[in-house]
N, C-alpha and C positions, 0 to 999 in steps of 0.2 A: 547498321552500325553497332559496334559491342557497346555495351556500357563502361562506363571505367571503375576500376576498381578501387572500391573502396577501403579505406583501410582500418584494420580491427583495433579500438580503442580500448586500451586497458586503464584502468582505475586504479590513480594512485593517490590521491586525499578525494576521498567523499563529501558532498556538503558537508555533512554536519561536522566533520575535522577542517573543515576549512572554516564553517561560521565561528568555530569553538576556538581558533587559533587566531580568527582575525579579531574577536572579544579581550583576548589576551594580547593584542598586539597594541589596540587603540587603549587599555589599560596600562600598559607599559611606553605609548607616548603621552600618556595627559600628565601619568606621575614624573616622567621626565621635563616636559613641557611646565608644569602646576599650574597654577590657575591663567596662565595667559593665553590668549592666541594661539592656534597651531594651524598651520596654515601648509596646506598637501598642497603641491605641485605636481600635478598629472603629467607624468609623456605617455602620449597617445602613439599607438592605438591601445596597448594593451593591457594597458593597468586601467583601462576605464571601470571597468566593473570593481575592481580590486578599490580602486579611490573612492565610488558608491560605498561600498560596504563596509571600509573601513570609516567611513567623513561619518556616514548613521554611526556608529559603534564611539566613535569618542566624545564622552558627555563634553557640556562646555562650547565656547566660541571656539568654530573652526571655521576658516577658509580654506576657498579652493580654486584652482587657476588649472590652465591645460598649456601645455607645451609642444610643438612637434619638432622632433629634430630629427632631419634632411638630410641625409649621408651615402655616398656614393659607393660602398660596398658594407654591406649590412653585419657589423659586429665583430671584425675580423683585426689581426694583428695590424693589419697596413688602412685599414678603417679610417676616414675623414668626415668629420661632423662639417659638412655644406654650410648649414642653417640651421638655425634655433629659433622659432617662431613661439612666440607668445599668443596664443586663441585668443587670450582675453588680458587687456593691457592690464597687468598687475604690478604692483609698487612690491619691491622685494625689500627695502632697506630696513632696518631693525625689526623685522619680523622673524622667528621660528620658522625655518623653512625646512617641510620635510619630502623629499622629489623621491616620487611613486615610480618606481618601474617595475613592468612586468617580469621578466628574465636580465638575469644581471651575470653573463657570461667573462670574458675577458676581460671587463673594466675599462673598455679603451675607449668607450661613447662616453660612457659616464665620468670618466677622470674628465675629459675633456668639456663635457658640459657642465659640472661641478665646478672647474676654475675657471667657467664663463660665469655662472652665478655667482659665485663670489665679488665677481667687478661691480655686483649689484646690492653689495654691504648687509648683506641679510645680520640677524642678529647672531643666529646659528643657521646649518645649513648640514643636513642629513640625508642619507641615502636610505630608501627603502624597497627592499626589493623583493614582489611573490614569492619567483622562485631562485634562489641562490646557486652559485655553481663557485667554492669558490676553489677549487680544485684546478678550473682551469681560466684561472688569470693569467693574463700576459701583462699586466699591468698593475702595480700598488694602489689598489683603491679597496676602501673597505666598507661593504655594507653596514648603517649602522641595526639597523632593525631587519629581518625577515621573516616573513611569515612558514617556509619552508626552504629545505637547504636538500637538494637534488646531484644526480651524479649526470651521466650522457645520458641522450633520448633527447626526441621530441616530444615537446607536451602542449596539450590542447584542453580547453576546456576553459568556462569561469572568465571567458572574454580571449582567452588564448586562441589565435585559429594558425590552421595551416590551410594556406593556399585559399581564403576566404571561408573553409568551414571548420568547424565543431566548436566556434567559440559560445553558441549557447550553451553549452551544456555543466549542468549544475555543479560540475565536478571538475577536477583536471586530471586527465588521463595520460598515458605515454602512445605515442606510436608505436 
């Protein structure tokens, strides 16, 4: 039986531009934030590592919660958010809410799940996103914070996988 072919990853932010940016990111939510609560809301799977390293990086009280949202064509113009599940039952009302997502393509999951959050009276409510695309919106939603802002490719790495692999890898790379 052949092996399958695996495919060449190339490196497009190295750790230490990723540790160096995510310092700079949790810096730029604590002084927005000041001294209260900030409280990341994970969607899983991909920002998990990204919500790690960010949650260490902002001095101060932070929470954190995990979300998964269930959708029946992944990311796309005609896209339907199924389900929103909550991992861990979290109270969202007067709290700084800032919801982690890994890639934030079109804006059609996250409009949609952003004015489901909202019915849950957060104090604030922000969009953060690893990697940005905002080039190709089909939709009006605006990242408030990210940590990089990319064009087409696939990227792996730093918790990102494709098809179950290369999401260990220290880095994020392109296909």
């Amino acid at each position: 039986m052949p092996k399958a072919t695996i495919p060449k990853v190339k490196p497009a932010f190295d750790a230490a531009a990723i540790d160096e940016r995510i310092k700079r990111l949790a810096a730029e939510i604590r002084a927005e934030a000041g001294d209260g609560e900030v409280f990341l809301l994970c969607i899983l799977k991909g920002a998990a590592v990204f919500c790690a390293d960010l949650m260490r990086s902002i001095p101060g009280q932070v929470g954190y919660g995990f979300i998964d949202v269930v959708r029946d064509i992944a990311d796309t113009e005609i896209a339907t958010a199924l389900e929103i599940d909550f991992l861990s039952h979290t109270e969202l009302a007067g709290r700084d809410v800032y919801v982690l997502k890994d890639v934030v393509t079109t804006g059609v999951i996250e409009n949609y799940l952003l004015s489901q959050l909202r019915m849950h009276d957060p104090a604030s409510l922000r969009l953060v996103a690893l990697l940005d695309r905002p080039n190709l919106r089909t939709v009006d939603v605006v990242t408030d914070h990210r940590a990089f802002e990319v064009g087409d490719g696939t990227f792996v790495g730093y918790g990102l996988e494709q098809d179950t692999r290369f999401g260990n890898l220290p880095y994020i790379g392109r296909l």
